[in-house]
PDBQT receptor file of N, H, CA, C and O in Angstrom, charges set to zero:
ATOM      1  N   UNK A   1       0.848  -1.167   0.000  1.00  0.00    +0.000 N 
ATOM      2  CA  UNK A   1       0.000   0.000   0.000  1.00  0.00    +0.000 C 
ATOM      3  C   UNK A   1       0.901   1.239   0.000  1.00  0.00    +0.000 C 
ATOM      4  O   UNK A   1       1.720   1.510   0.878  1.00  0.00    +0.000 OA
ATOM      5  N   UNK A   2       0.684   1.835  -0.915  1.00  0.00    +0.000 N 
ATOM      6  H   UNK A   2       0.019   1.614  -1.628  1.00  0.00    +0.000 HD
ATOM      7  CA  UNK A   2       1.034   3.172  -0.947  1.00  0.00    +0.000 C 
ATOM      8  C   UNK A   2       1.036   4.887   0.363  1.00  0.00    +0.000 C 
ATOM      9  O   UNK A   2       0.035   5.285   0.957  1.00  0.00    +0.000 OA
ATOM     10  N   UNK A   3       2.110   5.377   0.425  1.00  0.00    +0.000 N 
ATOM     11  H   UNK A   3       2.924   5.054  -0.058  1.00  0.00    +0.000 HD
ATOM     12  CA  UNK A   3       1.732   6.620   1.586  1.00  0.00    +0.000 C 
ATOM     13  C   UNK A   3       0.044   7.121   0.851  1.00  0.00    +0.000 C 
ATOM     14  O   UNK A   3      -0.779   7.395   1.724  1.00  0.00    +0.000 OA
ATOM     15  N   UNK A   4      -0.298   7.203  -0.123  1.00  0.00    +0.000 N 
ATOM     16  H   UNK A   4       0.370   6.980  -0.833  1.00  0.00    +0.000 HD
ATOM     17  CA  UNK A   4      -1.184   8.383  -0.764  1.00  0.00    +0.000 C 
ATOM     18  C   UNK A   4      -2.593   7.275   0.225  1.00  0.00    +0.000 C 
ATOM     19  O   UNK A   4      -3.301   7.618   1.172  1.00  0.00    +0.000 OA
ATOM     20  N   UNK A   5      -2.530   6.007  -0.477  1.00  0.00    +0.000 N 
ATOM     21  H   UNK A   5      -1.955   5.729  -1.246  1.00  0.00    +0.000 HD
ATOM     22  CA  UNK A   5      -3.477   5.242  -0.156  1.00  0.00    +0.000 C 
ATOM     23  C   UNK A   5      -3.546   5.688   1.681  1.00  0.00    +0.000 C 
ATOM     24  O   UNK A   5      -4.233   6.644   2.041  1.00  0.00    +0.000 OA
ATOM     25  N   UNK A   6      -2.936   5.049   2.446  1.00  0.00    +0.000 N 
ATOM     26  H   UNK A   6      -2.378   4.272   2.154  1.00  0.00    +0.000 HD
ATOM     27  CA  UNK A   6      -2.537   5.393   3.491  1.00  0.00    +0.000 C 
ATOM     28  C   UNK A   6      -3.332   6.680   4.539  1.00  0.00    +0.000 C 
ATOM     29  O   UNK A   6      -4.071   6.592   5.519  1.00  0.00    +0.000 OA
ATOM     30  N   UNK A   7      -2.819   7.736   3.854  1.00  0.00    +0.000 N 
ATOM     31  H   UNK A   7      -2.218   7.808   3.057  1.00  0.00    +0.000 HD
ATOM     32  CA  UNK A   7      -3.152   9.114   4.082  1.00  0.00    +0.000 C 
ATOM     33  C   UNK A   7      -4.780   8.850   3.893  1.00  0.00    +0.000 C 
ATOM     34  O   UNK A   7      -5.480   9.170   4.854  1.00  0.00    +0.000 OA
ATOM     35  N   UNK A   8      -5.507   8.224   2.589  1.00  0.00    +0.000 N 
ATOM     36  H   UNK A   8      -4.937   7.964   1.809  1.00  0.00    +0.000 HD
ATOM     37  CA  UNK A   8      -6.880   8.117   2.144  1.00  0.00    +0.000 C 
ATOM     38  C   UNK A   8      -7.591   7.388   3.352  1.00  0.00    +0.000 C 
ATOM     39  O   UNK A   8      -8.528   7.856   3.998  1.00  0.00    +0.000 OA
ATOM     40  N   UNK A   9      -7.055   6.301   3.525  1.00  0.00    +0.000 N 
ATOM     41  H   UNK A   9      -6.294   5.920   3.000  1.00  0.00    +0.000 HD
ATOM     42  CA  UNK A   9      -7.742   5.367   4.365  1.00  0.00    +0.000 C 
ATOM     43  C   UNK A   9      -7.713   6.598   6.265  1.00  0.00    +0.000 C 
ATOM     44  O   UNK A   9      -8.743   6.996   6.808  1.00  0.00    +0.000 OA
ATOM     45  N   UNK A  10      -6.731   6.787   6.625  1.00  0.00    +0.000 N 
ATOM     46  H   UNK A  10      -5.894   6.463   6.184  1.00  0.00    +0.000 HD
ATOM     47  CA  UNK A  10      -6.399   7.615   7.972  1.00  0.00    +0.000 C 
ATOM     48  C   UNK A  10      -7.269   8.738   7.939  1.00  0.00    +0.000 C 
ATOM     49  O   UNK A  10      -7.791   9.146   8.977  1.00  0.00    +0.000 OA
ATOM     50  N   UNK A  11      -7.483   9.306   6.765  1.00  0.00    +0.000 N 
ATOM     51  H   UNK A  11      -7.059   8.975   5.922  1.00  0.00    +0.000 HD
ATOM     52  CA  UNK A  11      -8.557  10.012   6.741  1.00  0.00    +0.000 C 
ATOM     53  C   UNK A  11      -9.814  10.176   7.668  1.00  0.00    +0.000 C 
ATOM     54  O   UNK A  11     -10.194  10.985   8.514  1.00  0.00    +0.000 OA
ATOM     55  N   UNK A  12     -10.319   8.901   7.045  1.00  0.00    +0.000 N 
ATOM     56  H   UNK A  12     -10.010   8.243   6.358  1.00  0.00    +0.000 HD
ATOM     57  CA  UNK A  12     -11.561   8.326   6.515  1.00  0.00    +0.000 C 
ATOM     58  C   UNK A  12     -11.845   7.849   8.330  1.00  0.00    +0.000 C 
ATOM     59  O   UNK A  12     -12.884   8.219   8.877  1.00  0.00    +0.000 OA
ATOM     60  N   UNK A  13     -10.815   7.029   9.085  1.00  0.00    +0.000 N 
ATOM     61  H   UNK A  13      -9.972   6.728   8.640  1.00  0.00    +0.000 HD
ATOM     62  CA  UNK A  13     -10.490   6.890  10.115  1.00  0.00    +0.000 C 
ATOM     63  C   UNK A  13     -10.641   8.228  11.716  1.00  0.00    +0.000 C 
ATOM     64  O   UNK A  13     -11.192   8.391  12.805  1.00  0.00    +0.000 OA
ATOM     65  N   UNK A  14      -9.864   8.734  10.923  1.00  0.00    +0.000 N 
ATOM     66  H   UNK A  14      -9.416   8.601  10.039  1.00  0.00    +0.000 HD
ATOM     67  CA  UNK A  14      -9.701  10.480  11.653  1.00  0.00    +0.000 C 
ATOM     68  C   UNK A  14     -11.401  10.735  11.975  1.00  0.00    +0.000 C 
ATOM     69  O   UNK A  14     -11.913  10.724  13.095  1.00  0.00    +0.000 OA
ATOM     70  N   UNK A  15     -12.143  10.976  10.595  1.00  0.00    +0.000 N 
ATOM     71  H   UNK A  15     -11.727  10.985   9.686  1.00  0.00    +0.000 HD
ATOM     72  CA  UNK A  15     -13.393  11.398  10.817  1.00  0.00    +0.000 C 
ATOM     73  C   UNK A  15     -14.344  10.986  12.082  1.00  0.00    +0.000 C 
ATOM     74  O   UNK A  15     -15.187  11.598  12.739  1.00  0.00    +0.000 OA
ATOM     75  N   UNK A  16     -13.887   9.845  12.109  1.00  0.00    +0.000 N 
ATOM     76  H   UNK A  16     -13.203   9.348  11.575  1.00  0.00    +0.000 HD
ATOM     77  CA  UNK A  16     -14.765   8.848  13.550  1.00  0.00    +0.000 C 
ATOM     78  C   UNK A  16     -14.308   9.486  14.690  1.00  0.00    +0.000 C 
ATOM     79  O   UNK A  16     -15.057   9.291  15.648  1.00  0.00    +0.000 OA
ATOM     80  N   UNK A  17     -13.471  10.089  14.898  1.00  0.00    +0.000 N 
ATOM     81  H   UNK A  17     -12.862  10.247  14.121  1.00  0.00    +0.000 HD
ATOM     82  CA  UNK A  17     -13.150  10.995  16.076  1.00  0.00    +0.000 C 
ATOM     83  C   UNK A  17     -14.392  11.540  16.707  1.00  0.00    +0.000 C 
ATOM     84  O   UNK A  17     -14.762  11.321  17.861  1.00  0.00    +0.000 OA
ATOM     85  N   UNK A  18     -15.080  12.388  15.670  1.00  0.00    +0.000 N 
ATOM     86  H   UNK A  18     -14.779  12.566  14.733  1.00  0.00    +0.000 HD
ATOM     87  CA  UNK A  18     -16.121  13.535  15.926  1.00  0.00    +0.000 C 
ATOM     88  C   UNK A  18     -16.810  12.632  16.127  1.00  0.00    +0.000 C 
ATOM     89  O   UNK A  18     -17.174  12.924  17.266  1.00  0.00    +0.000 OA
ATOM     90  N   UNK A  19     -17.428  11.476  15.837  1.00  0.00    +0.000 N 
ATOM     91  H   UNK A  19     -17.132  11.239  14.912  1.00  0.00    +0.000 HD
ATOM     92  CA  UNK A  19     -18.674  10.623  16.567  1.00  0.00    +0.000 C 
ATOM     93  C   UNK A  19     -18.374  10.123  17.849  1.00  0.00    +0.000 C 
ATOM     94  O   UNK A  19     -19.400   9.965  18.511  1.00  0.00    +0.000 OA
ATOM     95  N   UNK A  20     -16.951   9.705  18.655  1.00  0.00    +0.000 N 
ATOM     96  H   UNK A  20     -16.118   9.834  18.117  1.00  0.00    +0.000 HD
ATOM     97  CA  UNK A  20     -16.841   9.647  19.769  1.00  0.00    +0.000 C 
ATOM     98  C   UNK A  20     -17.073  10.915  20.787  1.00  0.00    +0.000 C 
ATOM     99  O   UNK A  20     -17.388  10.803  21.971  1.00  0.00    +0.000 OA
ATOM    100  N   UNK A  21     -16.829  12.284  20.000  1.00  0.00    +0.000 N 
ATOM    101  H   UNK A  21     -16.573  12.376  19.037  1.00  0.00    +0.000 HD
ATOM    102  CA  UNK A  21     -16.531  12.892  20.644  1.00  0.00    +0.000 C 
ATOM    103  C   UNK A  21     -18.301  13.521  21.079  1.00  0.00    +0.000 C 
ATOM    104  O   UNK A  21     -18.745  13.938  22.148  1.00  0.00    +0.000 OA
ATOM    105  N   UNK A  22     -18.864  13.367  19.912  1.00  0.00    +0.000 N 
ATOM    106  H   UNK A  22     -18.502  13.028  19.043  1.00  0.00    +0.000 HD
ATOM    107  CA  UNK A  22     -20.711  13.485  20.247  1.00  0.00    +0.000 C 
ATOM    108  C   UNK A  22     -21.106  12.450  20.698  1.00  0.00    +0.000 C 
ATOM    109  O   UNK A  22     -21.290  12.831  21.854  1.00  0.00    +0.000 OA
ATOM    110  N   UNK A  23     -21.431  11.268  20.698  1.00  0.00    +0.000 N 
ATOM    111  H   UNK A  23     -21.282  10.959  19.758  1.00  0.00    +0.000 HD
ATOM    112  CA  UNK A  23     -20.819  10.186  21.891  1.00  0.00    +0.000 C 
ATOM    113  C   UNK A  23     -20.834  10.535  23.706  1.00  0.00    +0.000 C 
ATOM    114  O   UNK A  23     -21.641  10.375  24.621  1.00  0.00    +0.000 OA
ATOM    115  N   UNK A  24     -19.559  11.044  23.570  1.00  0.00    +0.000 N 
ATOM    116  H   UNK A  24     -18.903  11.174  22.827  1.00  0.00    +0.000 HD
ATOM    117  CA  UNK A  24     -19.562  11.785  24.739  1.00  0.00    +0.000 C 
ATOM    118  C   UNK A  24     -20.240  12.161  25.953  1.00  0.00    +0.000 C 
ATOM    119  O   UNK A  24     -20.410  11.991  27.160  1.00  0.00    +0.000 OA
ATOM    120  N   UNK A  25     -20.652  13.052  24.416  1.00  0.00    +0.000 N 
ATOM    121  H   UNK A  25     -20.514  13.190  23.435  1.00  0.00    +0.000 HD
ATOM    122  CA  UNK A  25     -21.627  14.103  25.012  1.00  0.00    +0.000 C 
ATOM    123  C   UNK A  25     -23.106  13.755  25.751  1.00  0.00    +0.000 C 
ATOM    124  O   UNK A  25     -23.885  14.460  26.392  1.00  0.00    +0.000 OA
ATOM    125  N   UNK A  26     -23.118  12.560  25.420  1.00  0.00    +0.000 N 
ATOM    126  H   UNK A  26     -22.484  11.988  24.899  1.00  0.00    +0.000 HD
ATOM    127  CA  UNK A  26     -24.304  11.685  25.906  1.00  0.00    +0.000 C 
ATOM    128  C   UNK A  26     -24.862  11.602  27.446  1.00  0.00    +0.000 C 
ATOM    129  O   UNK A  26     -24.221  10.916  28.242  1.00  0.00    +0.000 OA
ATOM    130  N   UNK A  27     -26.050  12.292  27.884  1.00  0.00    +0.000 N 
ATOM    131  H   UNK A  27     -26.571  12.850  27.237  1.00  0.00    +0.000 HD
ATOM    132  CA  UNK A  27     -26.040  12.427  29.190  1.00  0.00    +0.000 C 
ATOM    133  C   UNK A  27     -25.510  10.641  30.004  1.00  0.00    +0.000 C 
ATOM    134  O   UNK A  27     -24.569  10.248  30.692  1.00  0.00    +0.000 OA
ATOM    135  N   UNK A  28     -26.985   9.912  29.291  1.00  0.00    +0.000 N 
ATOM    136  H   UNK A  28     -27.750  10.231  28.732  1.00  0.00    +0.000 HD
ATOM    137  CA  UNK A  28     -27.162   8.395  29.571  1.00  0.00    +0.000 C 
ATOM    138  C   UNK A  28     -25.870   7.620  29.436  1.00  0.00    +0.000 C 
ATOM    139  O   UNK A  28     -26.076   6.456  29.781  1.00  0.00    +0.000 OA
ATOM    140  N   UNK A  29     -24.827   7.786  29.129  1.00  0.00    +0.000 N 
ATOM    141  H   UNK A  29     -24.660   8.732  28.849  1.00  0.00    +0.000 HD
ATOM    142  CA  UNK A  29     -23.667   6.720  28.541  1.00  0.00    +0.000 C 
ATOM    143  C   UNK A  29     -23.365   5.960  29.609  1.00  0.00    +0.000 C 
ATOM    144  O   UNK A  29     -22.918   4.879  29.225  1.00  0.00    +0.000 OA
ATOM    145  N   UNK A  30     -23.411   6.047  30.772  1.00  0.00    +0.000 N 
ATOM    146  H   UNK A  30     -23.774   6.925  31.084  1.00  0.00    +0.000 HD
ATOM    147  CA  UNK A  30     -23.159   5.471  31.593  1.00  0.00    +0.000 C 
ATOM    148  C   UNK A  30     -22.040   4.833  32.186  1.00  0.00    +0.000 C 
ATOM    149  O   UNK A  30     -22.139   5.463  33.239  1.00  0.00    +0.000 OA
ATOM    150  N   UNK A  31     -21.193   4.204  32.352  1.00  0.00    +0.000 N 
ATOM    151  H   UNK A  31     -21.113   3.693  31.497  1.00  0.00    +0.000 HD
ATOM    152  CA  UNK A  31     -19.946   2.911  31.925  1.00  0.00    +0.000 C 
ATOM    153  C   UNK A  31     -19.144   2.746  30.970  1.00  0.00    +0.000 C 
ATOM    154  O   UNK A  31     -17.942   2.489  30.900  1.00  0.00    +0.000 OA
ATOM    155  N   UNK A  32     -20.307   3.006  29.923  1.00  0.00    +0.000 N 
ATOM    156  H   UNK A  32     -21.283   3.215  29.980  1.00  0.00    +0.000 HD
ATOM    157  CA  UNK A  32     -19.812   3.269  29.033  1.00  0.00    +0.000 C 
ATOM    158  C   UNK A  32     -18.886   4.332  28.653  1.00  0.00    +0.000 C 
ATOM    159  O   UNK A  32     -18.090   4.013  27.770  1.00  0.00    +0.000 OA
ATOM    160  N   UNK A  33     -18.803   5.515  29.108  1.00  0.00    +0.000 N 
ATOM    161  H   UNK A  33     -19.449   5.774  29.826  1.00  0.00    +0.000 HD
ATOM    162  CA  UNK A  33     -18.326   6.641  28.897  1.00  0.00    +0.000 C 
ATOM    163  C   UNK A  33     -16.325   6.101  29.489  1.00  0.00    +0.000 C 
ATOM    164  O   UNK A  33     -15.272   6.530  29.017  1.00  0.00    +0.000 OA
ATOM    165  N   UNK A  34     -16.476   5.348  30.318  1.00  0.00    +0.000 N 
ATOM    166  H   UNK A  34     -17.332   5.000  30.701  1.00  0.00    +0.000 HD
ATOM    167  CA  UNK A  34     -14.823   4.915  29.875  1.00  0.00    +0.000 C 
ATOM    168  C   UNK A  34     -14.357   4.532  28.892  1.00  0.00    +0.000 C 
ATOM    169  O   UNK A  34     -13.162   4.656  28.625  1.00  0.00    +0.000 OA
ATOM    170  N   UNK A  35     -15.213   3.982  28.146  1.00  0.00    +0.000 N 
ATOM    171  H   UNK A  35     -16.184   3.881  28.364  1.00  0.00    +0.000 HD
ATOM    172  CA  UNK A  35     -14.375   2.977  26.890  1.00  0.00    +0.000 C 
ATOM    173  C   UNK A  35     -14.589   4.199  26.138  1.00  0.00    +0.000 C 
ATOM    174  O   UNK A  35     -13.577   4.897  26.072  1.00  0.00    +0.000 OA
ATOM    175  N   UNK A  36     -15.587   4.644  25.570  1.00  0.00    +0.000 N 
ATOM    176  H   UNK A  36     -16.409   4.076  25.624  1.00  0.00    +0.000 HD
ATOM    177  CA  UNK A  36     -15.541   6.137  24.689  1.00  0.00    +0.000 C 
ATOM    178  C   UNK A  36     -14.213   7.009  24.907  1.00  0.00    +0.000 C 
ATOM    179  O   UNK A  36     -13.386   7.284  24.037  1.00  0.00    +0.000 OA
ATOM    180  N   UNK A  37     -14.188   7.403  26.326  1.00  0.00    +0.000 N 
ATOM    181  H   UNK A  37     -14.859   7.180  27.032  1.00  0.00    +0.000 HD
ATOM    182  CA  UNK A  37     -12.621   8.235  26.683  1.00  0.00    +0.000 C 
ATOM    183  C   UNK A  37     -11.501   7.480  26.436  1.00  0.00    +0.000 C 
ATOM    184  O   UNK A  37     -10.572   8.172  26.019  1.00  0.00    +0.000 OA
ATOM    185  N   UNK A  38     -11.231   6.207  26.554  1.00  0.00    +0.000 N 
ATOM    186  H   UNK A  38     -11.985   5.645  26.892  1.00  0.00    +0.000 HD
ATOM    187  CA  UNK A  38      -9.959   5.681  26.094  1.00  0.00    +0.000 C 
ATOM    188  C   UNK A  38     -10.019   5.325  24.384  1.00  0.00    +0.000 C 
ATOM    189  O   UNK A  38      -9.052   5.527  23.651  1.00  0.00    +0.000 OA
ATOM    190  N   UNK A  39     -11.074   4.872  23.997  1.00  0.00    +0.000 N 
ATOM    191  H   UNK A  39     -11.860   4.708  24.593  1.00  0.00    +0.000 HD
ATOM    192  CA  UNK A  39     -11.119   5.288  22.459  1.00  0.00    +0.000 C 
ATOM    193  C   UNK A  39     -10.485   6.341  21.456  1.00  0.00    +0.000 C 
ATOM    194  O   UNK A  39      -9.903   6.243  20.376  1.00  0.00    +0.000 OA
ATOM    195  N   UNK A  40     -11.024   7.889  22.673  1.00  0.00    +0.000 N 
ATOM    196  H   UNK A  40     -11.497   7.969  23.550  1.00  0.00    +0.000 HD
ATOM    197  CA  UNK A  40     -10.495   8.784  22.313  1.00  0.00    +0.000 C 
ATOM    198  C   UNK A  40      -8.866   8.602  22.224  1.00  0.00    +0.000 C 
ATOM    199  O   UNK A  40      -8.234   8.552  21.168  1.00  0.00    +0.000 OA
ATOM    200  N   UNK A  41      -8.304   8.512  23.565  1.00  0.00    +0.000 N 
ATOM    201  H   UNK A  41      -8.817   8.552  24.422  1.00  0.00    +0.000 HD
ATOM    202  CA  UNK A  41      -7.105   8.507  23.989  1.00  0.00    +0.000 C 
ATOM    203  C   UNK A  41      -6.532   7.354  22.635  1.00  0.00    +0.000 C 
ATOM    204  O   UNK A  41      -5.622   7.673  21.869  1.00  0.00    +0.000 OA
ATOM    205  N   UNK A  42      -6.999   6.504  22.588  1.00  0.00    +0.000 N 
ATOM    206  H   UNK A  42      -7.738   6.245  23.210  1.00  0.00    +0.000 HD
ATOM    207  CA  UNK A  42      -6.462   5.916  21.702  1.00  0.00    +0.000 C 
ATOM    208  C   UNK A  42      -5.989   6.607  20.074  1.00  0.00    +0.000 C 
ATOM    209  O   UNK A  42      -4.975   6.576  19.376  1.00  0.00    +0.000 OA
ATOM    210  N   UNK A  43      -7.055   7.078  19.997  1.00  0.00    +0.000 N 
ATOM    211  H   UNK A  43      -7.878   7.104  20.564  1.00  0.00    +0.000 HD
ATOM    212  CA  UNK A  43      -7.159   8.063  18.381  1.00  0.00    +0.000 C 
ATOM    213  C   UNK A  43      -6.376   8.600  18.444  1.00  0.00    +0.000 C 
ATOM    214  O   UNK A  43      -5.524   8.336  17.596  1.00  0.00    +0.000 OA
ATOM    215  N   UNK A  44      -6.079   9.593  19.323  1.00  0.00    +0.000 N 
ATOM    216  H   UNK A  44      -6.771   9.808  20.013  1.00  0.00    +0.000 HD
ATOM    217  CA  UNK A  44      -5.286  10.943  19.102  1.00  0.00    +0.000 C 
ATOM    218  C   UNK A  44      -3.796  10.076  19.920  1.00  0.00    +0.000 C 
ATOM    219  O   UNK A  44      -2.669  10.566  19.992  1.00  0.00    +0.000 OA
ATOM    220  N   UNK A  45      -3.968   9.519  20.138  1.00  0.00    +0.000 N 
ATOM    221  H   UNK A  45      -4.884   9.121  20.079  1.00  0.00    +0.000 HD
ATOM    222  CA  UNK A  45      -2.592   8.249  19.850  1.00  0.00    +0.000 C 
ATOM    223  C   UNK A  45      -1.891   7.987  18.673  1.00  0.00    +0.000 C 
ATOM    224  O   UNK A  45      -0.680   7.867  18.483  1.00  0.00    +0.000 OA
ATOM    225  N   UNK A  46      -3.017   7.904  17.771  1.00  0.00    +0.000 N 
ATOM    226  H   UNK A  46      -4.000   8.002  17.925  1.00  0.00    +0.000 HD
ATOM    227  CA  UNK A  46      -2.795   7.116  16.464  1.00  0.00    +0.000 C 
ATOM    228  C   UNK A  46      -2.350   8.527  15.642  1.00  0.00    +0.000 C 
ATOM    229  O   UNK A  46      -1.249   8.855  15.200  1.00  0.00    +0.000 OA
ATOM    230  N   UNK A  47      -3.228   9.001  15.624  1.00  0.00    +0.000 N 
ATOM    231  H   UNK A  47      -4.122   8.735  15.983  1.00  0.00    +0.000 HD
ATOM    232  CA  UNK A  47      -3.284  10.814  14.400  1.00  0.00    +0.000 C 
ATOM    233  C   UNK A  47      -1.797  11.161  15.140  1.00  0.00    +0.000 C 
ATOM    234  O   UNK A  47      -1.039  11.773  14.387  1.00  0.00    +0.000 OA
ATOM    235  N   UNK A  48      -1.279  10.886  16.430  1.00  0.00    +0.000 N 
ATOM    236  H   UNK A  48      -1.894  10.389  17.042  1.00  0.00    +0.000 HD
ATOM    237  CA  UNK A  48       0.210  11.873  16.587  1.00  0.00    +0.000 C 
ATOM    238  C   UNK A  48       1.377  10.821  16.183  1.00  0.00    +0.000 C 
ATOM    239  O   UNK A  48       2.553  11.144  16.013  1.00  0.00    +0.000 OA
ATOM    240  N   UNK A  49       1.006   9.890  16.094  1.00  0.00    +0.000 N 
ATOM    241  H   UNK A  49       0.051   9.628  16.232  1.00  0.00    +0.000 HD
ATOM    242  CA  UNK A  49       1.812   9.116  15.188  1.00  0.00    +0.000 C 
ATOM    243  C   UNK A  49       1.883   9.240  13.906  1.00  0.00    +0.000 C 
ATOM    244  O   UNK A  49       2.895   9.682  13.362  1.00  0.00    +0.000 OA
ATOM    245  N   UNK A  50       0.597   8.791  13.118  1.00  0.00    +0.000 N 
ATOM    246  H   UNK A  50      -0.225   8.432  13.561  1.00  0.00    +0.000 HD
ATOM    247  CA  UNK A  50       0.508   8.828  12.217  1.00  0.00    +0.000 C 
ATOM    248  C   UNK A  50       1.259  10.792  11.355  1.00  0.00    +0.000 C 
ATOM    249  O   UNK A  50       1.777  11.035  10.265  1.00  0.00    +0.000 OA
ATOM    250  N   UNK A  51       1.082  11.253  11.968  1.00  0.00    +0.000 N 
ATOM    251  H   UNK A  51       0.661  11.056  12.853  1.00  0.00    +0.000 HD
ATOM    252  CA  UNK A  51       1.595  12.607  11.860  1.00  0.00    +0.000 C 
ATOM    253  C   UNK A  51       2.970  13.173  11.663  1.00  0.00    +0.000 C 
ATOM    254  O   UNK A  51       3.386  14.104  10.974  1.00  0.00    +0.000 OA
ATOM    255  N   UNK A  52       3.939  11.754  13.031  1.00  0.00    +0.000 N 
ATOM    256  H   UNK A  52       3.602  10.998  13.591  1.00  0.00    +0.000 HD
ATOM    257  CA  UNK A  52       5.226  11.816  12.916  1.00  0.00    +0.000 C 
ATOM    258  C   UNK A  52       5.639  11.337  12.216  1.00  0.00    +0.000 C 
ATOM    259  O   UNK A  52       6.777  11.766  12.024  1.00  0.00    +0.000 OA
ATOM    260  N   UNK A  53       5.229  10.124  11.233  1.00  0.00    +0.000 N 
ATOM    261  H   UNK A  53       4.304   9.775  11.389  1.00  0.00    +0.000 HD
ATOM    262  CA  UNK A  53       5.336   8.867  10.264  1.00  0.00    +0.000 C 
ATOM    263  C   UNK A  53       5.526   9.788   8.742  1.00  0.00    +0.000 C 
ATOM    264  O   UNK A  53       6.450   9.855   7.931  1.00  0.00    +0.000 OA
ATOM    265  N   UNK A  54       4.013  10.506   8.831  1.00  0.00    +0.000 N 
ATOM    266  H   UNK A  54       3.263  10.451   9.489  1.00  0.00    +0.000 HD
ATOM    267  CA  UNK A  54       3.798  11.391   7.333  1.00  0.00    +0.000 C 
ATOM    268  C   UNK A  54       3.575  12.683   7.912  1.00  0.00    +0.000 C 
ATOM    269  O   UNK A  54       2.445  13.148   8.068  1.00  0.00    +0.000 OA
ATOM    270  N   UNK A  55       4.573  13.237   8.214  1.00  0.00    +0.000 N 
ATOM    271  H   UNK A  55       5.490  12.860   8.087  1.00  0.00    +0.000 HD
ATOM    272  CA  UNK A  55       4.699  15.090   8.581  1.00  0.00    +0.000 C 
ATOM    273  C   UNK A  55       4.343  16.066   7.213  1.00  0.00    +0.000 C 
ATOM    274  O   UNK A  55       4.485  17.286   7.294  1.00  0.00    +0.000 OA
ATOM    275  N   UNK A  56       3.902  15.460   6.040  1.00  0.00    +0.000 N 
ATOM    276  H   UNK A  56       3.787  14.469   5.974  1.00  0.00    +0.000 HD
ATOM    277  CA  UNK A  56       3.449  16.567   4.986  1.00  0.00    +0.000 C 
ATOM    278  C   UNK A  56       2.048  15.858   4.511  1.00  0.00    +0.000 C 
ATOM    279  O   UNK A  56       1.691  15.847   3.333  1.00  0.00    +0.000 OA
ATOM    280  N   UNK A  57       1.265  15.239   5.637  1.00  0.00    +0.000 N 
ATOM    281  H   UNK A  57       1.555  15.249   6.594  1.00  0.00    +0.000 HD
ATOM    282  CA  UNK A  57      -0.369  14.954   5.328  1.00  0.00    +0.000 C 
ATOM    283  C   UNK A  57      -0.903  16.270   5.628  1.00  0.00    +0.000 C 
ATOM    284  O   UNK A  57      -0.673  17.393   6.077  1.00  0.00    +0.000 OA
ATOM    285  N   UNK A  58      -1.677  15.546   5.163  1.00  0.00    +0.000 N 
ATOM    286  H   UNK A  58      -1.865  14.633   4.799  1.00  0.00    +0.000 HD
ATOM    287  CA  UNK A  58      -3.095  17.163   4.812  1.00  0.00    +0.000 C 
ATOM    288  C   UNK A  58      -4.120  16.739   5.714  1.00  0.00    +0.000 C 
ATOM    289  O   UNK A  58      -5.201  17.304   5.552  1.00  0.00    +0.000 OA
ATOM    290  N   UNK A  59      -4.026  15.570   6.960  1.00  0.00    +0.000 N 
ATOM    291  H   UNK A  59      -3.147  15.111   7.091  1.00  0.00    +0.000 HD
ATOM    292  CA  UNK A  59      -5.136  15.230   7.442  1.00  0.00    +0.000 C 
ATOM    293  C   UNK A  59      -5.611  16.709   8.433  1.00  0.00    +0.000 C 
ATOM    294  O   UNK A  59      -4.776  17.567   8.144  1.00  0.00    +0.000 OA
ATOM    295  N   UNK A  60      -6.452  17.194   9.292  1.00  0.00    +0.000 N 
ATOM    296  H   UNK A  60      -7.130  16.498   9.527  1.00  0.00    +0.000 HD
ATOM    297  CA  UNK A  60      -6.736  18.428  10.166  1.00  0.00    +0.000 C 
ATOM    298  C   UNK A  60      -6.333  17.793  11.484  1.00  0.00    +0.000 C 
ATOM    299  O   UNK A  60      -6.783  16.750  11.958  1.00  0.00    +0.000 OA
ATOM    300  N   UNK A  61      -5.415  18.594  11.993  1.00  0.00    +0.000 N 
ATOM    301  H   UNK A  61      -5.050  19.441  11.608  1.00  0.00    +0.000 HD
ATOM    302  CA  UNK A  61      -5.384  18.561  13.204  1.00  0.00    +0.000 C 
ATOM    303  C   UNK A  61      -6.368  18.224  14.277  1.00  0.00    +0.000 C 
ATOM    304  O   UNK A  61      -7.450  17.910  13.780  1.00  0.00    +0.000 OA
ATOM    305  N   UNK A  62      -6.351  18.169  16.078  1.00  0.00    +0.000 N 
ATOM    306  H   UNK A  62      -5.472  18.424  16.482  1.00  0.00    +0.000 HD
ATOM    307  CA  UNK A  62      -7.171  18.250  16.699  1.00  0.00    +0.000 C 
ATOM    308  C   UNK A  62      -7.808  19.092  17.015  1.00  0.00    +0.000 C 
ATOM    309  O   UNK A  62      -8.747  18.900  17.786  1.00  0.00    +0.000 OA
TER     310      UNK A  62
């Protein structure tokens, strides 16, 4: 697989951020709301890697 491919797919990935992050926001989540927060933690794990890996992506920041 190609960086370009790569960058396409991380994208596409990245976007799911914003549904954890409305998610969240959920009064009811209950218990749930740990695994959502380490989800997060996980993501923005991945995007600051993925970032150091390909430092001239075009993905958006946090």
């Amino acid at each position: 697989m190609d960086a370009q491919a790569l960058r396409e797919r991380f994208v596409l990935i990245e976007s799911k951020r914003e549904t954890l992050l409305r998610l969240l926001e959920q009064p009811d989540l209950g218990t749930l709301r740990i695994d959502v927060n380490q989800a997060l933690e996980e993501m923005d794990d991945l995007i600051e890697e993925f970032q150091k890996t390909f430092p001239n992506s075009d993905s958006p920041q946090n």
